[in-house]
PAZAPA-4460 file (N, C-alpha, C; in steps of 0.05 Angstrom, whole numbers, plus 32768, in hexadecimal, padded with zeros to 4 digits):
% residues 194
    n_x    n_y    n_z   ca_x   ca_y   ca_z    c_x    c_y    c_z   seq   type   mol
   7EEF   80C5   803A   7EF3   80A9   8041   7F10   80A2   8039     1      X     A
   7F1B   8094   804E   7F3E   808C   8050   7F31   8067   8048     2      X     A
   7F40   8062   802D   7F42   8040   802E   7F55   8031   8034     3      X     A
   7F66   801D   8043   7F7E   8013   8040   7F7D   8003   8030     4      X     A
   7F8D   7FF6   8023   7F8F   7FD7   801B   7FA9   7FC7   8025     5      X     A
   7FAC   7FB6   803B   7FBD   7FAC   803E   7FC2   7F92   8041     6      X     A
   7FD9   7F87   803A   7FD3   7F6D   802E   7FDE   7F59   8051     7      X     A
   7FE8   7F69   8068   7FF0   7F49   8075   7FE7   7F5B   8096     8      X     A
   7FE1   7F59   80A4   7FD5   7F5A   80C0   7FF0   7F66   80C8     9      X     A
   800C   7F66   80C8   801C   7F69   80CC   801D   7F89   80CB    10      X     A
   801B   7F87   80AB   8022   7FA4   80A8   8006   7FB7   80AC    11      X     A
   7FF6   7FAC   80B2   7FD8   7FBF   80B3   7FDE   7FC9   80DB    12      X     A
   7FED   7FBB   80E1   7FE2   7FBC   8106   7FEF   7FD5   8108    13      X     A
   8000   7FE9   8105   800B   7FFA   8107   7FF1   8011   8103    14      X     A
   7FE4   8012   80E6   7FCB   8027   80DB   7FB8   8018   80EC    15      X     A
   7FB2   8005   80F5   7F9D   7FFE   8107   7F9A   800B   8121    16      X     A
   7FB5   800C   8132   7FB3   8014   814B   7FB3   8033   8143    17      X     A
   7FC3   8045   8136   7FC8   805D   8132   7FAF   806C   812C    18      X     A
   7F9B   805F   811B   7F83   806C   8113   7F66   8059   8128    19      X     A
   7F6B   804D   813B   7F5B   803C   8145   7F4B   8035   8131    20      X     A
   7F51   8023   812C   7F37   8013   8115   7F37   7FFE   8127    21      X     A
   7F1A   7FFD   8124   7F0D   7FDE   8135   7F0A   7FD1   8117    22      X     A
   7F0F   7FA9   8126   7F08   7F95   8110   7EE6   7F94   810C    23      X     A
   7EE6   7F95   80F4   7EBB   7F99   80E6   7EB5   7F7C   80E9    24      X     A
   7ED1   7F70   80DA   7EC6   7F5B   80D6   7EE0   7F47   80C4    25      X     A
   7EDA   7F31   80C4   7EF0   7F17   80C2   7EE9   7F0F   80A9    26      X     A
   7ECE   7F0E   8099   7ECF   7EFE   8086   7ED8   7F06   806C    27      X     A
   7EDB   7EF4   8058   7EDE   7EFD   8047   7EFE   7F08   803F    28      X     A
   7F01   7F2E   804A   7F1D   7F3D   8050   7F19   7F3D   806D    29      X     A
   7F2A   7F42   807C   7F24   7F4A   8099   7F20   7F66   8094    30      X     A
   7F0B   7F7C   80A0   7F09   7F97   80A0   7F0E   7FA0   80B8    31      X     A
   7F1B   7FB6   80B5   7F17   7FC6   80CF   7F11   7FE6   80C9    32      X     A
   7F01   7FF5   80D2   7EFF   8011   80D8   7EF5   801E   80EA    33      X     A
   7EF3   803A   80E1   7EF9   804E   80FF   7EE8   806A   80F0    34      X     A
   7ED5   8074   80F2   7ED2   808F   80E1   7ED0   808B   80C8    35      X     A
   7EDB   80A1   80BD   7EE1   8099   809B   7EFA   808A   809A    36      X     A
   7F04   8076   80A8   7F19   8068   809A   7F17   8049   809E    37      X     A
   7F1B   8040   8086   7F18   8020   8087   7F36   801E   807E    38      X     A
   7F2F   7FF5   807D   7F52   7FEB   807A   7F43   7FCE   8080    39      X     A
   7F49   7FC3   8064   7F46   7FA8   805E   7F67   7F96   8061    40      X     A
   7F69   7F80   8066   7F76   7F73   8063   7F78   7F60   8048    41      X     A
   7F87   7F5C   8038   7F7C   7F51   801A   7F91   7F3A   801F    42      X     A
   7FA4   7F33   8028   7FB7   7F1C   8023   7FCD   7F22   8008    43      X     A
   7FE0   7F11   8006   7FF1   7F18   7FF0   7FEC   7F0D   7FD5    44      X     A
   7FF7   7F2B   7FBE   7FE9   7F1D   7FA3   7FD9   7F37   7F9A    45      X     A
   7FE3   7F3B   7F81   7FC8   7F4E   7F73   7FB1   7F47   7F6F    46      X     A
   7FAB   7F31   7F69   7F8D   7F21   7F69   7F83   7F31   7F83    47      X     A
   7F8E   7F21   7F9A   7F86   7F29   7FB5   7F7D   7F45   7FBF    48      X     A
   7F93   7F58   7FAE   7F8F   7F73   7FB1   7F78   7F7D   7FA8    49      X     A
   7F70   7F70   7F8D   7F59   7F7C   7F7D   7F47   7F7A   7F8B    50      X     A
   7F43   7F60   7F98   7F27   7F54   7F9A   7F25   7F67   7FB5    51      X     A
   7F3E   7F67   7FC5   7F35   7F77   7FE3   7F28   7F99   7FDD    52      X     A
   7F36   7FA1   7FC7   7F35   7FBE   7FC3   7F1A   7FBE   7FB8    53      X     A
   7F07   7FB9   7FAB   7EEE   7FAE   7FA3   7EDD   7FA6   7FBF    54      X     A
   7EE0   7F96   7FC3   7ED6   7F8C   7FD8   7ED0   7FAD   7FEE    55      X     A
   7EE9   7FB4   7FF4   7EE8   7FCB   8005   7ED9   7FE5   8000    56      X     A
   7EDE   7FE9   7FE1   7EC6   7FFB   7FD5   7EAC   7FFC   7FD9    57      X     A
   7EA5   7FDE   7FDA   7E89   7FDB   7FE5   7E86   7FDF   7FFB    58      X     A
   7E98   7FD1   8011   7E89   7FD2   8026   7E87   7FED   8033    59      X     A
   7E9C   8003   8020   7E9C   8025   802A   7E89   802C   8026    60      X     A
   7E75   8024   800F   7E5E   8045   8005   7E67   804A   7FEA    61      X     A
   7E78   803E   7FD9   7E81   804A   7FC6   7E89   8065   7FC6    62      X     A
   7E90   806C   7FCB   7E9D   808B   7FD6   7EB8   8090   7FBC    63      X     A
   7EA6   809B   7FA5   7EB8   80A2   7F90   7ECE   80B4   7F96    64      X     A
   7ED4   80BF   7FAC   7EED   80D6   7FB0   7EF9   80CB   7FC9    65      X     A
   7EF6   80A8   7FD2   7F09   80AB   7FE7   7F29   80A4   7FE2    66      X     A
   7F3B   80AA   7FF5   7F50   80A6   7FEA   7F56   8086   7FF0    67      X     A
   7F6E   8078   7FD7   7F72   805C   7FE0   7F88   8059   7FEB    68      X     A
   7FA0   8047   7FFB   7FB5   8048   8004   7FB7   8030   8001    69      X     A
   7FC7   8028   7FF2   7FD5   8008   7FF7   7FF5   800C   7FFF    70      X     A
   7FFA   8004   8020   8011   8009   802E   8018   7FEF   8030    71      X     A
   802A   7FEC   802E   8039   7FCE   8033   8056   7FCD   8031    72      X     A
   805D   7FB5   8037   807B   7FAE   8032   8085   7FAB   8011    73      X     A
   8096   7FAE   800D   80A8   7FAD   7FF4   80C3   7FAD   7FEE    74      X     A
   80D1   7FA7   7FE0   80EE   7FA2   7FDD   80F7   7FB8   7FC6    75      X     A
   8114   7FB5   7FD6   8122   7FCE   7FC1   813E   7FB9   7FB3    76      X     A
   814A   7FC4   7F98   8161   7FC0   7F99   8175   7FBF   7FB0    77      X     A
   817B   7FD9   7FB1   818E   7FDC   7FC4   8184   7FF1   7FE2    78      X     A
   816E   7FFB   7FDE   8168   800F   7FF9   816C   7FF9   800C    79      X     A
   8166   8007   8023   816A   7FFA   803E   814F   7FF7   8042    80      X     A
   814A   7FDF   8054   8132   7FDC   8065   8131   7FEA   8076    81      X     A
   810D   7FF5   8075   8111   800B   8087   80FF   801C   8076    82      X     A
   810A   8025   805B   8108   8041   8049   80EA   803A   803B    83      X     A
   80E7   805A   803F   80BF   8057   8030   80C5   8064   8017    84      X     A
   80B9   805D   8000   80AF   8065   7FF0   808C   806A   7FEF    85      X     A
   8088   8086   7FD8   806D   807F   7FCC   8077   8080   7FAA    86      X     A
   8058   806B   7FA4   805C   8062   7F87   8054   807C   7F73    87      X     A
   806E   807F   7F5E   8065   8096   7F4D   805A   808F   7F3C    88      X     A
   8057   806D   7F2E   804C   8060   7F1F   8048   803E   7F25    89      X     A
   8036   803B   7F24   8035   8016   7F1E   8032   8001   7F0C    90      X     A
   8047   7FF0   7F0D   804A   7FE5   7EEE   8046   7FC4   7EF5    91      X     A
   8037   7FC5   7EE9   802B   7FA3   7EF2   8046   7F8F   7EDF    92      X     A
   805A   7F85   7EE6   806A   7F75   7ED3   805C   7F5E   7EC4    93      X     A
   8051   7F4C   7ECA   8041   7F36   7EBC   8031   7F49   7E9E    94      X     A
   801F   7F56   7EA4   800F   7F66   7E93   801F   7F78   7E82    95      X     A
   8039   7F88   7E8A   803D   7F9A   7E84   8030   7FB6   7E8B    96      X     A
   801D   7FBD   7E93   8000   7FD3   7E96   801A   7FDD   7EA5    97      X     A
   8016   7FF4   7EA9   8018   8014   7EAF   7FFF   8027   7EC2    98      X     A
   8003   8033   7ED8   7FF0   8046   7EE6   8002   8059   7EF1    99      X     A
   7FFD   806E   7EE8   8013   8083   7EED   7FFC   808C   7F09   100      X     A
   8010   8091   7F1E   8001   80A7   7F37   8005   80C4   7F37   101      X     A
   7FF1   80CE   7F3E   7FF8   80EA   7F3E   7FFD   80F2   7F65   102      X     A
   8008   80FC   7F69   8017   8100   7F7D   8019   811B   7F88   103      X     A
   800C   811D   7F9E   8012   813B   7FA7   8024   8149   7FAF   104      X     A
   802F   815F   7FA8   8042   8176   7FAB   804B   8168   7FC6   105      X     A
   806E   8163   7FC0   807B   815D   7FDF   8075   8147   7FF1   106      X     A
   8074   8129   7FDE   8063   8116   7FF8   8086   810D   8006   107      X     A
   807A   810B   801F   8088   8100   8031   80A0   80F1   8030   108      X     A
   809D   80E3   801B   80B0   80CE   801B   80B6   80CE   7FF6   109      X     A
   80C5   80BC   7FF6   80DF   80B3   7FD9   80C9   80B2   7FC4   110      X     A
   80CB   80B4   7FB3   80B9   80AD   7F9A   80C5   8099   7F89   111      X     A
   80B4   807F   7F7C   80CA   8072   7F6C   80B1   8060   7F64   112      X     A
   80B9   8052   7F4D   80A0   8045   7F3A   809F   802D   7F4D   113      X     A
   808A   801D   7F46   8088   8008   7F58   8083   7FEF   7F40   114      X     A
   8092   7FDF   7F45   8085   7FCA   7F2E   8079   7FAD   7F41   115      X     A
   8065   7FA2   7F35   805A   7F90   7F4A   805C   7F75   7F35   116      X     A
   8066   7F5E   7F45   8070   7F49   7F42   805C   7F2F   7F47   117      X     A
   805A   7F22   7F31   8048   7F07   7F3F   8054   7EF5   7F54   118      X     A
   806E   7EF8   7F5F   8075   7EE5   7F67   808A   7EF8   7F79   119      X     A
   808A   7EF3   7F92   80AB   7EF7   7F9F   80BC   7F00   7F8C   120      X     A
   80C9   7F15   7F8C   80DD   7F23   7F79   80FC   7F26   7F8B   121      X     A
   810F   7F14   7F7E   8127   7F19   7F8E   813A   7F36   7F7E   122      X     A
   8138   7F51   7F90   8149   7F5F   7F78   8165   7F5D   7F75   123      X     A
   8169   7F6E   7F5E   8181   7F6E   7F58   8194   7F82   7F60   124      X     A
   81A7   7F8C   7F54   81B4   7FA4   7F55   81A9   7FC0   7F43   125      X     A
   81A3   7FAC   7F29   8198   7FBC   7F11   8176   7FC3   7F11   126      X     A
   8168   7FBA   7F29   8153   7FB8   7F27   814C   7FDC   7F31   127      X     A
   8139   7FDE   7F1D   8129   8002   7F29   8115   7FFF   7F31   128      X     A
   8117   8013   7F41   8101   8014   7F50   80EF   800A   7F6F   129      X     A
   80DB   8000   7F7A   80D2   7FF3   7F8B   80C3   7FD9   7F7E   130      X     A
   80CB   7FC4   7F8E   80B1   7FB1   7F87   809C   7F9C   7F9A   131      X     A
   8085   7F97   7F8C   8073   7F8B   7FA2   8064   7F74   7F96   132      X     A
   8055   7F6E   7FA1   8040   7F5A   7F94   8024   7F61   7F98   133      X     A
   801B   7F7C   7FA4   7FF8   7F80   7FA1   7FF8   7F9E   7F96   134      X     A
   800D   7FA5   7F8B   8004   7FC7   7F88   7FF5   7FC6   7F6F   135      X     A
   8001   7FB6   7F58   7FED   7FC1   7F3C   7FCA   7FB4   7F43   136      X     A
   7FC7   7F96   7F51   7FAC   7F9B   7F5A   7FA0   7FA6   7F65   137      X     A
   7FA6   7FB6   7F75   7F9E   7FCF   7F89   7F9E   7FE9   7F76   138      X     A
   7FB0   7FF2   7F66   7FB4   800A   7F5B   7FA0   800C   7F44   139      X     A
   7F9B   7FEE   7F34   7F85   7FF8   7F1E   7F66   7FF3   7F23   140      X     A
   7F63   7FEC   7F36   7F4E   7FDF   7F4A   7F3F   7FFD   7F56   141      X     A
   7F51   8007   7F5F   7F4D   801E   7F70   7F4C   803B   7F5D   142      X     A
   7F54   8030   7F45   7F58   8052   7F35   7F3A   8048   7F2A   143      X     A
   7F36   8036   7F26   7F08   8036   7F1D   7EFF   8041   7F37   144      X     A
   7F03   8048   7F44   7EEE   804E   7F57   7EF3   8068   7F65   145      X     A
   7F11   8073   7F5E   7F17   808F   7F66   7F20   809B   7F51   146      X     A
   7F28   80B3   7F5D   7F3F   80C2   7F4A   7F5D   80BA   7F47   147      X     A
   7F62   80C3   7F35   7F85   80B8   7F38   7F94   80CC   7F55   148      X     A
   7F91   80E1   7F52   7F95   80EC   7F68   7F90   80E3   7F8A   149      X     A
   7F7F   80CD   7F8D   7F7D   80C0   7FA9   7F81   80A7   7FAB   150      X     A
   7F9B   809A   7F96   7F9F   807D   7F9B   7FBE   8082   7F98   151      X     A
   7FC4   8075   7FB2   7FE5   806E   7FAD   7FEB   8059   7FC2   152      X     A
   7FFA   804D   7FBC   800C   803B   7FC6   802D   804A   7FD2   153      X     A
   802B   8044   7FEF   803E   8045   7FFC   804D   8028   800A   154      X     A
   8068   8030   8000   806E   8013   8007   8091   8013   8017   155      X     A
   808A   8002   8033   809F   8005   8042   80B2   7FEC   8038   156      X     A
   80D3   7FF8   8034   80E4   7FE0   802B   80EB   7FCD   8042   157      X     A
   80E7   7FB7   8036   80EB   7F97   804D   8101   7F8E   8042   158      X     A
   810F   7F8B   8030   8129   7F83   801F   8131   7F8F   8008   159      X     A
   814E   7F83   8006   815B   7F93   7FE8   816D   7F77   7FE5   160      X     A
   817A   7F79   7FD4   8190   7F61   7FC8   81A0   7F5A   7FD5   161      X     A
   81A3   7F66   7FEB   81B2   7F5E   800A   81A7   7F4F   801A   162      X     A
   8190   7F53   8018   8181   7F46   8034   8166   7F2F   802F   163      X     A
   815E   7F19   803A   8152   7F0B   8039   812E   7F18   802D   164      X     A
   811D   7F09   801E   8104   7F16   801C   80F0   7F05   8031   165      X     A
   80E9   7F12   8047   80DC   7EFF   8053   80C8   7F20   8067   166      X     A
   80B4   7F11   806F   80A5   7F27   8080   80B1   7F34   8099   167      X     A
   80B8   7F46   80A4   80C8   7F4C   80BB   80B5   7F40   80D3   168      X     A
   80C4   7F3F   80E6   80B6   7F44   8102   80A6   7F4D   8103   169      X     A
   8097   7F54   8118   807E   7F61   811C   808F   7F78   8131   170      X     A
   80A7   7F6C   8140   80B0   7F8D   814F   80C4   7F9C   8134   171      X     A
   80C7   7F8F   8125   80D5   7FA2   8117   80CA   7FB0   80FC   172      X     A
   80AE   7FA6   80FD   809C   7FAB   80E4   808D   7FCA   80F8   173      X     A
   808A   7FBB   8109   8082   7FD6   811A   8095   7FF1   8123   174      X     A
   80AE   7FF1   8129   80C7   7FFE   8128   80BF   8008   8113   175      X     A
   80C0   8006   80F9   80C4   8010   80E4   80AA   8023   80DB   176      X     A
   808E   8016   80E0   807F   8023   80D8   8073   803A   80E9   177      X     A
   8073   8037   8103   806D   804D   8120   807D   806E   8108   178      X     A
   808C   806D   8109   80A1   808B   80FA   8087   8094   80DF   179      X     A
   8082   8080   80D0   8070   8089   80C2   805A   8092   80BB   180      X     A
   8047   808C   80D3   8035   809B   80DD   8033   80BA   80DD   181      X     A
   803B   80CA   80DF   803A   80DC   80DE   8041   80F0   80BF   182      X     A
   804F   80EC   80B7   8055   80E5   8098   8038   80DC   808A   183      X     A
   802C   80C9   808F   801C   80B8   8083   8003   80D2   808B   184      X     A
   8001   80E4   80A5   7FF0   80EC   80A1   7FE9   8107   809A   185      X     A
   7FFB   8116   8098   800A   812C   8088   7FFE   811F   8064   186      X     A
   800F   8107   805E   8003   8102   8045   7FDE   8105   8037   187      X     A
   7FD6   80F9   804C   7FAF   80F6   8054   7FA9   810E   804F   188      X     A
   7FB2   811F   8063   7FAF   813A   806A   7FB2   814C   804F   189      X     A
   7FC1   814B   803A   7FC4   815C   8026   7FB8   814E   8011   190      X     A
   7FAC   8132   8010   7F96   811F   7FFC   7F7A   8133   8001   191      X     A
   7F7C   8130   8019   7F64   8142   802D   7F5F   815B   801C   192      X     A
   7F6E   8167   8015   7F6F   8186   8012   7F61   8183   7FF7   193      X     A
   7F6C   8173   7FE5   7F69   8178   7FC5   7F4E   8170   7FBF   194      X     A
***
């Protein structure tokens, strides 16, 4: 079992059409799946994340070995919009907490800690790393119910200290995410294996 967690319709419509997932249902999270793969919509916010990633557990089967994916938008210091990372760790800033990911041999894309923000985070120059607002609810949410080995957060950059923080387009949210598909399933594909 493949779980998503994604927080805005925006960024889910790309894994929606690619894996055909039909909508289950509206209430509550919106769900959609296809086979073994679901993909909740949770809205923005670690609260939001938790409750969706929970929520989604149930409505899978509890399926203690599926993998979790929280893909979304995120901001860099200085990368360009455009650039994916996956998270090598998640650090909830409010709490302080820590979730180190374990990560398989060669993933696809950049590796870099992710720290998750209660609030819109404008970065800096000096700022490390990636940042978001649903990964530490998603990441410690999701490590009770799997292994650390099938929860990560992938996250596409929407801004850096250059550029405005605001949600892209929908043609250019899509531009960006179509390339990753394949990547994304190469990634699945070697979760798959272990």
């Amino acid at each position: 079992m493949i779980c998503f967690v994604i927080a805005y319709k925006a960024e889910a419509a790309s894994l929606i059409s690619h894996y055909r997932l039909e909508l289950q249902q509206q209430q509550e999270f919106p769900l959609y799946s296809a086979e073994d793969i679901a993909l909740v919509i949770c809205g923005s916010g670690k609260s939001n994340a938790a409750a969706a990633t929970a929520y989604l557990y149930g409505k899978t089967g509890f399926h203690r070995d599926a993998i979790w994916i929280n893909f979304g938008i995120a901001g860099h210091a200085v990368d360009a919009p455009g650039s994916v990372y996956v998270a090598s760790k998640v650090i909830d800033v409010a709490t302080e907490r820590v979730l180190h990911l374990a990560l398989p041999d060669k993933p696809p894309w950049k590796t870099a800690a992710l720290y998750t923000y209660d609030q819109p985070h404008r970065g800096g120059q000096r700022d490390k790393g990636v940042f978001d607002m649903e990964a530490s609810g998603f990441a410690f949410t999701a490590r009770r119910f799997s292994q650390s080995q099938f929860v990560h957060c992938i996250k596409l950059i929407t801004d850096n200290c250059n550029t405005s923080i605001e949600i892209p387009a929908s043609a250019t949210f899509e531009q960006w995410m179509m390339p990753q598909m394949h990547p994304l399933d190469s990634f699945l594909h070697a979760l798959l294996q272990v």
